[in-house]
C-alpha positions in Angstrom: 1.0 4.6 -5.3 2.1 2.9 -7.9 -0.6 4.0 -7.7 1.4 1.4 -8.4 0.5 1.2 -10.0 4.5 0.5 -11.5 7.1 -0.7 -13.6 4.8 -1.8 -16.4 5.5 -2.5 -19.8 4.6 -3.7 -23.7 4.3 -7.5 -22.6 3.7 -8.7 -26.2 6.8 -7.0 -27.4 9.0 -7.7 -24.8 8.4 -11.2 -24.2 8.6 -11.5 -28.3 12.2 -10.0 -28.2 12.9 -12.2 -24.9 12.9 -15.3 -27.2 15.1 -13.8 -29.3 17.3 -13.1 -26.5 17.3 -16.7 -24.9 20.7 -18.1 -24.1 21.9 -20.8 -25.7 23.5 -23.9 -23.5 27.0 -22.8 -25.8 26.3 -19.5 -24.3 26.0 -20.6 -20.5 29.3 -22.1 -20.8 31.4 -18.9 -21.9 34.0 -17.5 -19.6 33.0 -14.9 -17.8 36.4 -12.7 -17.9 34.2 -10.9 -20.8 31.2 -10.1 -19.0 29.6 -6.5 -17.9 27.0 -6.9 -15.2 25.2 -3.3 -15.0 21.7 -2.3 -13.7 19.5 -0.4 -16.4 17.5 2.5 -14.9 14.8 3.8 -17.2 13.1 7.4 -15.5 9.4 8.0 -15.7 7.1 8.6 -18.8 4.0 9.8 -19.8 1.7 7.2 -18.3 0.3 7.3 -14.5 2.0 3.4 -14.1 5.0 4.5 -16.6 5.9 7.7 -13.4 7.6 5.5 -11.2 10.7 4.3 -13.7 11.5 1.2 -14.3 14.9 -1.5 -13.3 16.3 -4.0 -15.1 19.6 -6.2 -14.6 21.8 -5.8 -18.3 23.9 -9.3 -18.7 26.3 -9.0 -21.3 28.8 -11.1 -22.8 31.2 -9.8 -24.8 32.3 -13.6 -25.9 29.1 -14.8 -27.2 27.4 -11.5 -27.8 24.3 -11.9 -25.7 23.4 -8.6 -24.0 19.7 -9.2 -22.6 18.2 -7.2 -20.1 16.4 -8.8 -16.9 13.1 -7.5 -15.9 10.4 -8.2 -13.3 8.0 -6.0 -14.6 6.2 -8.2 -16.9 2.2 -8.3 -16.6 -0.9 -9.7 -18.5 -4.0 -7.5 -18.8 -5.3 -10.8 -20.4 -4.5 -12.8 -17.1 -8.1 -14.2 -15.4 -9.9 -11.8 -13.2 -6.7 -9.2 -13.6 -8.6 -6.7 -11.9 -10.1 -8.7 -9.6 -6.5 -10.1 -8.7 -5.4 -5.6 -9.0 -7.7 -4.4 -6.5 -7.0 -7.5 -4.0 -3.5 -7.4 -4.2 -2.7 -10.9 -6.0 -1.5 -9.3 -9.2 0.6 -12.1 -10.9 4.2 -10.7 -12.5 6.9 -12.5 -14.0 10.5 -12.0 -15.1 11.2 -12.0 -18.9 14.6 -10.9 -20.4 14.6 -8.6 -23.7 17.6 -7.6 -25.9 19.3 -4.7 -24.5 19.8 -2.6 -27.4 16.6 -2.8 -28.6 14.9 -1.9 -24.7 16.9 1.1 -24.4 16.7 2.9 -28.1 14.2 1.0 -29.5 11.3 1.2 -27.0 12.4 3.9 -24.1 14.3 6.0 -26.1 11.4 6.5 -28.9 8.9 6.9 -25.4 11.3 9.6 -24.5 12.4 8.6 -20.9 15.5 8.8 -19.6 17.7 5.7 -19.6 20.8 5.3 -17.0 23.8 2.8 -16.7 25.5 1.7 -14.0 28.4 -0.7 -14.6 28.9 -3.0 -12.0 32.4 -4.2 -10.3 32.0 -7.8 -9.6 33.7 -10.9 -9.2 33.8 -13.5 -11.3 32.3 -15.9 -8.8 29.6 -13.3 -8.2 29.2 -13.2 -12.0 29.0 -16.8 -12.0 26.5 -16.8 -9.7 24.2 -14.1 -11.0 24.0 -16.0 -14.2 23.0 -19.1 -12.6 20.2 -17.7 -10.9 18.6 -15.4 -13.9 18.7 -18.7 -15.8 16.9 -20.5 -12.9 14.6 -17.1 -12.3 13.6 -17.5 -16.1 12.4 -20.6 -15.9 9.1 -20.7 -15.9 8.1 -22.7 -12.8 10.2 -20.0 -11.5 9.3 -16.6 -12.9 6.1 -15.8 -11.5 5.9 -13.9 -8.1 2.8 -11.9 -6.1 3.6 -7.9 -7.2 3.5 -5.5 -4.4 3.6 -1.6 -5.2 6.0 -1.4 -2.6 7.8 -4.4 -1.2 7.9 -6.2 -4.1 8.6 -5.1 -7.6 10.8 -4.5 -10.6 13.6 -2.2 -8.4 13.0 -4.3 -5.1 14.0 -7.7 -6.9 17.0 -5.6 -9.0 17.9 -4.8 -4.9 17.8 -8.3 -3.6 19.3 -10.3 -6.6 22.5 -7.8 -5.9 22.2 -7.8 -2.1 22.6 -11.7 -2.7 24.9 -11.7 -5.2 27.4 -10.1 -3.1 26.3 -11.7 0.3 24.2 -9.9 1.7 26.7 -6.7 1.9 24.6 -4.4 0.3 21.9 -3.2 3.0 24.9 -2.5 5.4 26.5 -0.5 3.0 23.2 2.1 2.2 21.5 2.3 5.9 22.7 5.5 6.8 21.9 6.9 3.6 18.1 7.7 3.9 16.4 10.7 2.5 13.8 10.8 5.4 10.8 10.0 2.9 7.5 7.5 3.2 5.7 5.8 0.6 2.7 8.8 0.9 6.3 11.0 -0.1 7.2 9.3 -2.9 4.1 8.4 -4.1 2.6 11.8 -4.4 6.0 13.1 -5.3 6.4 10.6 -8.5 2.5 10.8 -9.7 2.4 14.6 -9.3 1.5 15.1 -13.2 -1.8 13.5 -12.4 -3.3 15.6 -9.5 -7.0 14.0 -9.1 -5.3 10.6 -8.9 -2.5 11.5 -6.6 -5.1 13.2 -4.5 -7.2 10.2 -4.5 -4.2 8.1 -3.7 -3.1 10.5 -0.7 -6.8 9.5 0.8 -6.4 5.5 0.2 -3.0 5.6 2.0 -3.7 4.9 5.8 -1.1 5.8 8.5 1.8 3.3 7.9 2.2 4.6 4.3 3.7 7.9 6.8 6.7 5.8 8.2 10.3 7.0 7.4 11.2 4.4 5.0 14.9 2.7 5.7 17.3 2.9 2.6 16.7 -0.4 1.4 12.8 0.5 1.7 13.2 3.8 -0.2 14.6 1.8 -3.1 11.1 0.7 -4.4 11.7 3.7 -6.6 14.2 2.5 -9.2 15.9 6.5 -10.0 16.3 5.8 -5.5 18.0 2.4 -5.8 20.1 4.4 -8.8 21.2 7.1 -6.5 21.5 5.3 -3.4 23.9 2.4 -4.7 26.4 5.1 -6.5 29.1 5.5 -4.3 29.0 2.6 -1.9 31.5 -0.4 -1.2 30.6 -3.8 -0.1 32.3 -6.7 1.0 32.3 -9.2 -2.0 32.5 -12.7 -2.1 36.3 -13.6 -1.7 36.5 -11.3 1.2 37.6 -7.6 -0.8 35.8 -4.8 0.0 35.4 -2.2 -2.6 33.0 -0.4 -5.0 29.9 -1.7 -6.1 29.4 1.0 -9.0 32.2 0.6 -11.3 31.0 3.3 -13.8 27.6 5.2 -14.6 26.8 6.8 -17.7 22.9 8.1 -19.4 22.2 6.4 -22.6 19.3 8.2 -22.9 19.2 12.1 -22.4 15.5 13.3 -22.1 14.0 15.2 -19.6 10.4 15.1 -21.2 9.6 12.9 -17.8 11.5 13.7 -15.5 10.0 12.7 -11.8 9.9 16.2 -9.4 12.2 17.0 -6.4 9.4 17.0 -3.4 5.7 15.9 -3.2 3.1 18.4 -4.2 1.6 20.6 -0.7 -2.3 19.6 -2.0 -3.4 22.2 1.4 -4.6 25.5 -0.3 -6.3 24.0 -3.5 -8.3 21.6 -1.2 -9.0 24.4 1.5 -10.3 26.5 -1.6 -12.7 23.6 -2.9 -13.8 22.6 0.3 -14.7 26.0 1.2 -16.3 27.2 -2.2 -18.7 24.2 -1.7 -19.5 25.0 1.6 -20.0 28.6 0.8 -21.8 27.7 -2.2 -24.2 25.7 0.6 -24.6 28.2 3.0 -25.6 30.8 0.4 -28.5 28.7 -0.7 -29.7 27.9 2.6 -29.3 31.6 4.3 -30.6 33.5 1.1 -31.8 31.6 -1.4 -34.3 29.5 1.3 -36.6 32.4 2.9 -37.5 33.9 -0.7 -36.9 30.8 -3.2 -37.0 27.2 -0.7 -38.4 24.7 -3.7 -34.9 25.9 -5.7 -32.6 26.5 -2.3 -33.9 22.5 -1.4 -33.4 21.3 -4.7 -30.4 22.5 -5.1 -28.7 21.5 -1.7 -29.9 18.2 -2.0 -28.1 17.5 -5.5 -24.6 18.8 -4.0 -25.7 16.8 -1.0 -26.5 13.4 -3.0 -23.4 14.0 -5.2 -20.9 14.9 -2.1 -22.4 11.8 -0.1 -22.3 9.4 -2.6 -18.4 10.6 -3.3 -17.8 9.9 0.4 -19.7 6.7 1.0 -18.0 5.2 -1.9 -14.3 6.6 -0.5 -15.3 5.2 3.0 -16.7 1.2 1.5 -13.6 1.2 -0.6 -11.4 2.3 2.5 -12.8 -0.8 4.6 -13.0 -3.3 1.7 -9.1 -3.0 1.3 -8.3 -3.2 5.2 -10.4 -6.0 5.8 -10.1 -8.2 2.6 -7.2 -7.0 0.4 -3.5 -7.6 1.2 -3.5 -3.4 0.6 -4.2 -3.5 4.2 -0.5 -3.3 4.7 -0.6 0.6 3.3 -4.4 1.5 3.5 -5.1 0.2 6.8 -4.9 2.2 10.2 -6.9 5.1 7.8 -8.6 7.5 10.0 -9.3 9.0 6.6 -12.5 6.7 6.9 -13.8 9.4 9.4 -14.1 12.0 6.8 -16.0 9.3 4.3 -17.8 7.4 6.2 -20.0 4.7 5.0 -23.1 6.1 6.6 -22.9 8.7 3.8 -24.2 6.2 2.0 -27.8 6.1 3.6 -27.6 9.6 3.1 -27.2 9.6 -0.8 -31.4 8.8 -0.6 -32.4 10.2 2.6 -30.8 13.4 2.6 -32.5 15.0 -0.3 -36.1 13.3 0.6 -35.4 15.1 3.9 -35.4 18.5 2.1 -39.0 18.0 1.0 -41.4 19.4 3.4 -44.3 16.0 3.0 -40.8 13.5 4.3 -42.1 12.0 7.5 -40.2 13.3 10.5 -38.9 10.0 11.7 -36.7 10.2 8.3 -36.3 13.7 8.7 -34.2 12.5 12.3 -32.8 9.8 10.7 -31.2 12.3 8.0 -30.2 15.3 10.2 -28.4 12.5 12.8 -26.7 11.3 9.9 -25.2 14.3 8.4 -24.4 15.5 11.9 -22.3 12.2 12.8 -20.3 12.7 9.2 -19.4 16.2 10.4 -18.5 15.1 13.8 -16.5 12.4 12.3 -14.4 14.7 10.2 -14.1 17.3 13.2 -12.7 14.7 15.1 -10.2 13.3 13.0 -8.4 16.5 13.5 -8.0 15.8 17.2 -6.4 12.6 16.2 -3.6 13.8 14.6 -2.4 14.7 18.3 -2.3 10.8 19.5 0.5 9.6 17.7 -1.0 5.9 17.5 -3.9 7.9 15.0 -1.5 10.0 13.5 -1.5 11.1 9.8 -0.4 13.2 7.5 -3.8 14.5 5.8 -4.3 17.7 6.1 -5.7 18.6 2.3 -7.8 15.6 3.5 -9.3 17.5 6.3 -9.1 21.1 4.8 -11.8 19.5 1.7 -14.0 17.1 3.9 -14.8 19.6 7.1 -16.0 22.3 5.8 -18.6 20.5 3.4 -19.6 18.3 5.5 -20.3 21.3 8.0 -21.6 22.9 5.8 -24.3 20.4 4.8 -25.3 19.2 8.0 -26.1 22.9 8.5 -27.9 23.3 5.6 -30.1 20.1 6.1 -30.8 21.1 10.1 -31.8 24.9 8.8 -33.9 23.9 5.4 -36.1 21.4 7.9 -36.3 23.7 10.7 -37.5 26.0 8.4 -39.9 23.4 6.4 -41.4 22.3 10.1 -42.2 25.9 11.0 -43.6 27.0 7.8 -46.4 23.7 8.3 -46.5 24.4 11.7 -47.7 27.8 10.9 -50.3 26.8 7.9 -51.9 24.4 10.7 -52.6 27.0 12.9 -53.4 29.9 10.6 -57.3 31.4 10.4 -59.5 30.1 7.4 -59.3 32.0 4.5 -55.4 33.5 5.1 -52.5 32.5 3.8 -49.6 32.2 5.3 
C-alpha cells in the first residue's frame, strides 16, 4: 500500500532535466523509421514509497537524438494541503519527460536499483501515434490526473497508453496469465523491509483489497507489468499479430533492492505480542493485585490507556476513510474496525479512573461494559471470517487484538470486583480493626 504510497521521485530534478529534454517542432517532424519505443522498468529502493518500482515509456530517436523518458510519477510536496489532498485520496500527479540517460545512470543507478529494458516491436503508425499523444499528454492542460495507489499510477498509465497504442490488444493477450495475488499480497509482499508499516497497512486494507486481481490489475506493480508483457503477441494496428516485446535487456544490475518472492506470514510474531501483553496483564492482576493493588492498578491502567488509545485511533481512522476518502474503494468493508473500535476511545479516560477504588460505580459500569464490548467485538470478527460476504484475510490482526483485549477486560472486571469487596468489607468491619 503504496502504502502507496508509489512511484515517486526527485520532482525538482526531473522536471529541470525535462526542459532539457523538450522536443523541438524540427523534432516532431522526423521519420520515425529511426525510432525505439521501449518501456523503462526501475526495481525498488531504499525508501517505503521508492519499494514498489517505478515505469516509464523511453522515446528515442535515433534521427534527431532525443531519447526522453515518459513518467507519471511526478508529485509536489509543495502542492496546497498535500496531505490533506494524501490522506483523502485527491493527490494531484502529472506526467513530465526526463533525459533517458541521465534517469537510468545518473539518478537510479547511483540510488542503486535495478533498471530494465524492454524494446518494443511496433508499427510505425503505432509509433506515430504514441508520439502524438505524449506531446498532447505533456501539455500542461493535459498532464495532471487524480493518483490512485492502485488503479491509477505510473505502471497503470505505462499499461493503458500501450493497450491503446495497439488497439486495445493488450488485455486479451495477458488475461490468462495471473499470478493469483490481491492488492493486500502485493502490498505486504513489496513493503516487507518495513514491518510496522506493512503491518499497519495489512489493518487499513478492508476486504476488497483480498480480491484475486485480473492480469491487467496485477500490473499496478511496474516489475508485474514487466513480467507479464514479455512473451505476449497482440494484434497491431494494420491487422499483424505478433510480439509486443521485441527485446529485454538490465541496464542496471543491483540487487541492493530487490522486491521479495511472497508476502511476509505476520501470524506468530503477532500471536507472540498479543499474548505477552495479555500475559503481562494477567500477571498483574492475579498476583501482583491481592499483595501490591495501588502498583497492579496503576500499572494495568497505563497498558490499558496506551492499548486503547492505539485502537480507538486505528478504529476513527478506519471509518474516516470509508466514509469520506475515496480510500473507501480498498479500506472499506473492514471488519478490522471490530478489533479497534472507536469506543476504545472513551476508554483511554475511563478505564484507568475505573481502577481507582473512590470512581463512582456508575463509571465503573460504564468502563467494564466498554472493555467487554471491545473483546466481544474482536471475538466475533473471528466468526466472520466463515460468511464469505465478511470475509478477510487477518489473521495477525486477530491473533494481536484478542488476546489483549481479553485480557484487559478481565483485568478491569477482577481489579473492581476486588476494589468493591475490599470497601464493602471496611464498611462493615468493627471499630477499632482493620481490615
Amino acid at each position: 500500500m503504496t502504502s502507496n504510497w508509489a512511484c515517486v521521485r526527485n520532482a525538482a530534478g526531473v522536471l529541470a532535466c525535462s526542459l532539457l529534454a523538450a522536443p523541438t517542432s524540427a523534432r516532431a517532424q522526423a521519420t520515425h523509421d529511426s525510432v525505439v519505443v521501449s518501456i523503462l522498468t526501475m526495481g525498488p529502493g531504499a525508501e517505503i514509497f521508492e519499494r514498489f518500482g517505478h515505469q516509464s515509456i523511453r522515446y528515442h530517436n535515433l534521427t534527431t537524438g532525443l531519447d526522453s523518458a515518459y513518467n507519471w510519477g511526478m508529485y509536489d510536496f509543495a502542492q496546497p494541503h498535500f496531505l490533506v489532498n494524501f490522506l483523502t485520496g485527491e493527490t494531484k500527479y502529472w506526467m513530465a519527460a526526463a533525459p533517458s540517460p541521465w534517469l537510468i545512470y545518473g539518478y537510479y543507478k547511483e540510488q542503486k536499483r535495478a533498471v530494465w529494458e524492454q524494446e518494443l516491436l511496433l508499427t510505425r503508425t503505432e509509433k506515430d501515434s504514441l508520439w502524438r499523444f505524449l506531446q498532447w499528454n505533456s501539455r500542461e492542460e493535459n498532464k495532471y490526473y487524480r493518483y490512485d495507489y492502485y488503479r491509477d499510477n505510473c505502471a497503470t498509465k505505462v499499461r493503458d497508453v500501450i493497450n491503446m497504442i495497439v488497439g486495445g490488444s493488450l488485455e486479451p493477450a495477458i488475461t490468462g496469465l495471473k499470478h493469483g495475488v490481491s492488492y493486500r499480497s502485493e502490498t505486504l509482499r513489496l513493503a516487507r523491509e518495513y514491518p510496522l508499516i506493512n503491518f499497519g497497512m495489512d489493518f487499513v486494507l478492508g476486504r476488497p483489497a483480498d480480491s484475486t486481481l485480473s492480469a491487467s490489475q496485477e500490473m499496478f506493480v511496474p516489475m508485474r507489468l514487466q513480467q507479464l508483457i514479455a512473451g505476449i503477441e497482440v494484434t497491431h494496428n494494420d491487422g499483424t499479430k505478433g510480439r509486443l516485446v521485441l527485446s529485454e535487456r538490465q541496464l542496471v544490475v543491483d540487487d541492493t533492492y530487490a522486491d521479495a518472492a511472497a508476502p511476509p506470514n505476520y501470524f506468530m510474531p503477532a500471536l507472540a505480542v498479543g499474548l505477552g501483553i495479555a500475559a503481562l496483564v494477567l500477571v498483574l492482576v492475579l498476583g501482583m493485585l491481592p499483595d501490591r493493588p495501588a502498583a497492579a492498578r496503576a500499572a494495568i491502567g497505563i497498558i490499558g490507556t496506551m492499548w486503547h488509545l492505539l485502537a480507538g485511533a486505528v478504529g476513527l481512522l478506519l471509518l474516516y476513510a470509508e466514509l469520506f476518502t475515496r480510500h473507501a474503494a480498498y479500506m472499506g468493508h473492514n471488519v478490522n474496525v471490530l478489533l479497534a473500535t472507536p469506543a476504545s476511545m472513551a476508554l483511554v479516560v475511563i478505564f484507568p479512573l475505573a481502577l481507582r477504588g473512590a470512581t463512582s460505580a456508575k463509571l465503573v459500569r460504564a468502563a467494564r461494559a466498554l472493555s467487554m464490548f471491545t473483546a466481544v467485538c474482536a471475538i466475533i470478527t473471528v466468526f466472520l471470517r466463515m460468511v464469505p460476504f465478511f470475509a478477510q484475510t487477518n489473521p495477525p490482526l486477530l491473533a494481536l487484538a484478542i488476546p489483549v483485549h481479553s485480557a484487559l477486560a478481565f483485568a478491569l472486571w477482577r481489579a473492581t470486583n476486588a476494589a468493591n469487596a475490599t470497601h464493602k468489607t471496611n464498611k462493615t468491619a468493627p471499630p477499632g480493626e482493620t481490615v
